[in-house]
N, C-alpha and C positions, 0 to 999 in steps of 0.2 A: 438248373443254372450252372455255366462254369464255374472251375476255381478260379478264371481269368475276371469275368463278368460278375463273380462274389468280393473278388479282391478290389475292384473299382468302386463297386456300392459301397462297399466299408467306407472306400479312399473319403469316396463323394460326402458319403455322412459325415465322416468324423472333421473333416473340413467344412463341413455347416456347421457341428457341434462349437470348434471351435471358434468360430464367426461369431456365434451364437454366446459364446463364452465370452470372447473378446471385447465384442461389442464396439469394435472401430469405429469409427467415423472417418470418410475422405481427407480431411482440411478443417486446422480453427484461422483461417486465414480471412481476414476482414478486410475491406476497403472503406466502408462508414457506417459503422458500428452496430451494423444487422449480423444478429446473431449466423456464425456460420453455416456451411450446410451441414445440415444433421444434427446442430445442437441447439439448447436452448427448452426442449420438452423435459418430461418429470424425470428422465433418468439422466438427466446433464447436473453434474455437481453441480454446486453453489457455491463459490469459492469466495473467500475471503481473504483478502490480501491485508495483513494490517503491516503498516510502515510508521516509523520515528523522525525527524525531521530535527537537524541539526546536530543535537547530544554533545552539547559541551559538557554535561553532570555525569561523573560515574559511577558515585553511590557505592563506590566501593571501601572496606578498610581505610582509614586514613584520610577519608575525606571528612571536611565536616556540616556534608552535604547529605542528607539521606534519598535516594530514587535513583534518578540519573539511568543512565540505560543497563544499569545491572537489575534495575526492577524489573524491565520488559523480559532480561533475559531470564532472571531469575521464575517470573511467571512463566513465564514461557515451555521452562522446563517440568512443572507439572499440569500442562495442557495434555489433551493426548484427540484425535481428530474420533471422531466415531468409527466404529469397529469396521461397518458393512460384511464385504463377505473379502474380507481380508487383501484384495488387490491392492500392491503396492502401486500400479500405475494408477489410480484414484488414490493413493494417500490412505487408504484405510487401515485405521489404526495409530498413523505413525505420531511422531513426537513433530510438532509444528515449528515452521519457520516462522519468521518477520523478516524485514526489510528494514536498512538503516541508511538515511541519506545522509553523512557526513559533511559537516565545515571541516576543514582541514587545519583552518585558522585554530580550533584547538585545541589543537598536539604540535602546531608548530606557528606558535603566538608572533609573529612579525608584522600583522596589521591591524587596526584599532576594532573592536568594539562596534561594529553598523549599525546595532541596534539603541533603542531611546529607551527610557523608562527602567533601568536596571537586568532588562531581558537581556541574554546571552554573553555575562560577564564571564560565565568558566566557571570551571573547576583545574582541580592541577594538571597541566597538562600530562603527567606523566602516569595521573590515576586516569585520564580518559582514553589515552591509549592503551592502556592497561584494559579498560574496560569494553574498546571497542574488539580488543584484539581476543579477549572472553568472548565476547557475540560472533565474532567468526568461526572462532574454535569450534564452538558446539553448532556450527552451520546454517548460522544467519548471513544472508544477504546482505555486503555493502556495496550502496550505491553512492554515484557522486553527486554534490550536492554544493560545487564550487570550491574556491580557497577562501576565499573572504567573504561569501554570501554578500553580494551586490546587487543593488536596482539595474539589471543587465538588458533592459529592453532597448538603451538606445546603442550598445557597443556594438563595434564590428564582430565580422566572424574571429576575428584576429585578435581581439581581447577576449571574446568567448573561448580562445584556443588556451589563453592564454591561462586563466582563471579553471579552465576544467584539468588541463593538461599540468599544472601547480600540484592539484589535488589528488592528479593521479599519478604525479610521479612520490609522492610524499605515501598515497598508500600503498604502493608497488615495490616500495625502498626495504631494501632486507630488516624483517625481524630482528631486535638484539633481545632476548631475554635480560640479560644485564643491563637493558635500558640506556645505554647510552649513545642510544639512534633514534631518532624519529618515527625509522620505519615500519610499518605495519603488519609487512609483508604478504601480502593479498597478491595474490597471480592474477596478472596481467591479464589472463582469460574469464576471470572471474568476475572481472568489474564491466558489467556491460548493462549499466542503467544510470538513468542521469537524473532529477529534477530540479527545476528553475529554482533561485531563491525568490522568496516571496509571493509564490506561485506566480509570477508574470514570465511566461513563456514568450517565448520571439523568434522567429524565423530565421535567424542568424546565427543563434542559439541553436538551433535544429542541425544546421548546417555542420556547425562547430563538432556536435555530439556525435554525427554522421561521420564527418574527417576522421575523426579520435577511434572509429571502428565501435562506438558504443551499440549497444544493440536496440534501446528504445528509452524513450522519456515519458514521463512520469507527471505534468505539467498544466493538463487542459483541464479545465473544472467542465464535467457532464452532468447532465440531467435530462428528464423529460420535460423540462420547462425551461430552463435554465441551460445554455450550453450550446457548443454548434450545431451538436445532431439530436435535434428536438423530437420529442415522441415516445422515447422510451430510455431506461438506462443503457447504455453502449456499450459492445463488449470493444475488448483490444481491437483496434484495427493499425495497420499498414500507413501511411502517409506516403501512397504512392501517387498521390490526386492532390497531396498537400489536403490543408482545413480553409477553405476560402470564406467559408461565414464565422472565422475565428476574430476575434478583434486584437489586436491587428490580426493581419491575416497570416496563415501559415502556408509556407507553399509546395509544394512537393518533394518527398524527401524518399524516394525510392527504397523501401526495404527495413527502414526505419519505423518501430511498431511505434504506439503511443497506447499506453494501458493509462484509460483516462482517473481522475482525481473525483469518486461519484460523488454529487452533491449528496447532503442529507435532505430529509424531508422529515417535517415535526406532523406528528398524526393529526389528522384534521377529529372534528368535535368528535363523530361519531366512534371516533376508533379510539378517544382519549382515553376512559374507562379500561379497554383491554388489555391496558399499559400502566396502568396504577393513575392516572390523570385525571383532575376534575376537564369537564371538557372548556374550552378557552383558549388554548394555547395558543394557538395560531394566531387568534385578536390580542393576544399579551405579545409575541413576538411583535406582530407590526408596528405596537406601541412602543417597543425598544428600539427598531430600527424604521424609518419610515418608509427603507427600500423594500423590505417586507412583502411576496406576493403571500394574499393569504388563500388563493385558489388554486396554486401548487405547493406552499408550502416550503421550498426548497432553499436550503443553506450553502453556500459556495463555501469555499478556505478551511477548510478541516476542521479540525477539535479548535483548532486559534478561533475563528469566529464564533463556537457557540458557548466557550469557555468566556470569551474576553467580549465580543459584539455586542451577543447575546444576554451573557449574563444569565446563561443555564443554572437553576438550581440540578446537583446529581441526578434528581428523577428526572427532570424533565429531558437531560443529555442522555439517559439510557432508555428513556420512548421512545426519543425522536431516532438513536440508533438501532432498537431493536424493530419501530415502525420499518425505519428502510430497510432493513434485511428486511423482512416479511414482505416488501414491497419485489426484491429482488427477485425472492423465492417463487411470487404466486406471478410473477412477470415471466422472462425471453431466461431467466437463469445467469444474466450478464455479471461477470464477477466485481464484488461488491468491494473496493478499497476504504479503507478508511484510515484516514493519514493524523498520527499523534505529530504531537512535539513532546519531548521527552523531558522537557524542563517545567513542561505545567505540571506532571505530576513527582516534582521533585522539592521535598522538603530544603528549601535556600536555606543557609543560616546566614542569620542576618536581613532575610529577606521579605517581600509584602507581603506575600498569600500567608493566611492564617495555615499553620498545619494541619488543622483540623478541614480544612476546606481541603486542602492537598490528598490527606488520606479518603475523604470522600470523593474526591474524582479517580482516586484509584480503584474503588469499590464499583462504581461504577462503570471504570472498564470491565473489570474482573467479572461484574454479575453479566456483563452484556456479553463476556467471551462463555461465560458459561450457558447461558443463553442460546448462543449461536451453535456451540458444540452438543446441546442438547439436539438440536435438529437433524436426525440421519442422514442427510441430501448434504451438510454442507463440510465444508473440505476447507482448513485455516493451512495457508501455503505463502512459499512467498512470491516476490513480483520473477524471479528466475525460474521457479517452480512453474509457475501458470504458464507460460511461454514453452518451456519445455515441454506442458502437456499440449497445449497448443497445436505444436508442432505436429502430433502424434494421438490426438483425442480418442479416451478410451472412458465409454460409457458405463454409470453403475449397474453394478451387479447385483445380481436379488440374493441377501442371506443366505 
C-alpha cells in the first residue's frame, strides 16, 4: 500500500472513530411531538427540566420567610448530574440548572395581588430580587412569566406585548448592587422563554412572545392521554403547523419551539407497591377529583394540582413523580418537565400550610431528584439547556 493510500485509511477511520465518538445525530427538530430523527432509543439522555413558577419568597437572610427560591437554588447546588464518560455536550457530570418563571410584580410591586386565598402575597421585594439575581449568578435560567400574572386568554396581542414587554424591560434594566434599582440585569439575549400564567396559553399570546424575539413557550399541558398529541409523552416541537386540537386552538407560529408542561401520571395498582404504595391510588384519586381518568391516570397543572386538587400525601407526590420518570425512561426518552411553584414549599410566616407539611414536600422533592440522578441515562438541565442540545444532539456515550 501507499503512504498516499495509507494516509487516507487512517483519514477514513479516524473520522468513523470520531463519529463513532461523537455520536451526532442530524436534527432534535420536531413539528408534533414525534421524537426526532435518531432519538428517542436507549442512548438518548433523559432529560429533566425542572422549573419554579412565580417566586415571589427569597428565603434569604432577612426574610421571615424560610424556602423561597434560595431553596431550589441552594439545592440545587449540591445536585451533580451522573458521571457517564464525562462528555460535557450530554451534561455529564456537571452541576445542574432549573428554570425560573418570574412575576415581575415582585420586585416591582405596582399592581394588586391576582391571586385569592393568601397565595402570592410576597416577600420583600428587595430580598427577591436579591434572590432572583443569586439564581442567575450561579446560571439558572430566567424566564418570563408576565408583570402581573393575569387570566391572559381573552387579551389582544397588544396587551400580551404589553404585560411580557413590562417584564422584560424590568429584568433587562441595569443591576445596582447598591440596590437602588429594580433592575435585574439579565442580557437581553438571555431571556428567551415565556410561560402563560395560570397555565392558560392562547394564541395571541404565541404571537405576542414571537414579536418580542422570545425563542419558545413553556404552556401546553401534554400527555399520552391527556393533551393535543395523544399517544405518547412529546418531545419539544416547532409550532410551525400551530396546535389545532389545542383548546382553544393555537395557530401557527413559525420557528417558535413549545417544550410542553408533561402531565403526571400516578402509578396504576399494579406498580403501586414498586413505589412504596398500597395499591388504590388511582380509585383514591378519582374520589378527590371526579374528573379523574383512572385508565391513564394522568394529572395536568404541575405540583399546584397534586399538592392543592389532589391533596397528595408526600409519598404518594414522589410515586406518582418517580412513576413518570420511569414512564419517560422505558418510553420514546421525550424530556420530562416538571414544573414547581416555589411558594408551596416555602415556610410563610404567618401563613396556613403547617411547616411540617412544607418541610415534607420538600423531602419529597429532594428524594425524587435523588431518585432521578440515581438513573445514569438521565441529564437534570434547564429549558435553555435542552434546546441548545437540541439544536445539535449528541448521543451517550459508554464509560
Amino acid at each position: 500500500m501507499s503512504r498516499h493510500s495509507a494516509g487516507l485509511v487512517i483519514l477514513v477511520l479516524a473520522a468513523l472513530g470520531s463519529i463513532a465518538g461523537c455520536r451526532d445525530v442530524p436534527s432534535g427538530r420536531s413539528l408534533d411531538g414525534r421524537p426526532p430523527k435518531g432519538l428517542g432509543g436507549p442512548d438518548t439522555p433523559q432529560f429533566l427540566c425542572v422549573s419554579s413558577d412565580d417566586n415571589g419568597y427569597s428565603g434569604l437572610p432577612g426574610s421571615p420567610h424560610d424556602g423561597g427560591l434560595h431553596y431550589f437554588t441552594s439545592l440545587f447546588a449540591g445536585l451533580r448530574n451522573p458521571a457517564g464518560a464525562g462528555d460535557a455536550r450530554t451534561f455529564d457530570g456537571v452541576s445542574p440548572h432549573y428554570t425560573f418563571f418570574v412575576n415581575t410584580r415582585f420586585i416591582v410591586p405596582d399592581v394588586p395581588n391576582p391571586h385569592s386565598g393568601g397565595y402570592g402575597a410576597g416577600d420583600d421585594p428587595v430580598l427577591v430580587r436579591r434572590a432572583w439575581r443569586e439564581a442567575f449568578e450561579r446560571g439558572h435560567e430566567v424566564g418570563v412569566h408576565t408583570h402581573s400574572h393575569p387570566h391572559g386568554r381573552p387579551f389582544t396581542v397588544s396587551q400580551w406585548e404589553d404585560e411580557m414587554s413590562r417584564s422584560i424591560e424590568i429584568l433587562t434594566a441595569p443591576y445596582d448592587p447598591g440596590e437602588t434599582s429594580a433592575g435585574l440585569g439579565v442580557p437581553r439575549a438571555a431571556l428567551i422563554g415565556f410561560r402563560a400564567p395560570f397555565i392558560e396559553p392562547a394564541d395571541n399570546g404565541m404571537t405576542a412572545a414571537a414579536r418580542l424575539g422570545l425563542t419558545y413557550d413553556s404552556s401546553i399541558e401534554e400527555g399520552p392521554g391527556l393533551g393535543p398529541h395523544p399517544g405518547d409523552f412529546p418531545w419539544p416541537y416547532v409550532l410551525d403547523a400551530g396546535i389545532p386540537a389545542q383548546r382553544p386552538p393555537i395557530g401557527p407560529h413559525p420557528g417558535l419551539w413549545e417544550i410542553p408542561l408533561g402531565n403526571f401520571a400516578a402509578p396504576p395498582d399494579g406498580a403501586c407497591a414498586r413505589y412504596g404504595l398500597p395499591a388504590g391510588l388511582r380509585a383514591s384519586l378519582a374520589k378527590r377529583q371526579d374528573y379523574f381518568q383512572v385508565g391513564n391516570g394522568e394529572i395536568t397543572g404541575m405540583d399546584w394540582n397534586l399538592w392543592n386538587q389532589y391533596e397528595m400525601t408526600p409519598a404518594e407526590f414522589l410515586a406518582t413523580l418517580k412513576y413518570t420518570l420511569d414512564l419517560h425512561l422505558e418510553g420514546n426518552r421525550s424530556p420530562l418537565t416538571v414544573g414547581f411553584h416555589g411558594e408551596l414549599y416555602t415556610i410563610v410566616a404567618g401563613g396556613k400550610t403547617a411547616p411540617d407539611l412544607i418541610r415534607s414536600r420538600r423531602a419529597a422533592v429532594e428524594a425524587f431528584l435523588a431518585y432521578a440522578l440515581s438513573k445514569p441515562e438521565v441529564r437534570l438541565v434547564d429549558h435553555k439547556e435542552l434546546l441548545d442540545w437540541l439544536a445539535g444532539p449528541v448521543l451517550l456515550r459508554q464509560e
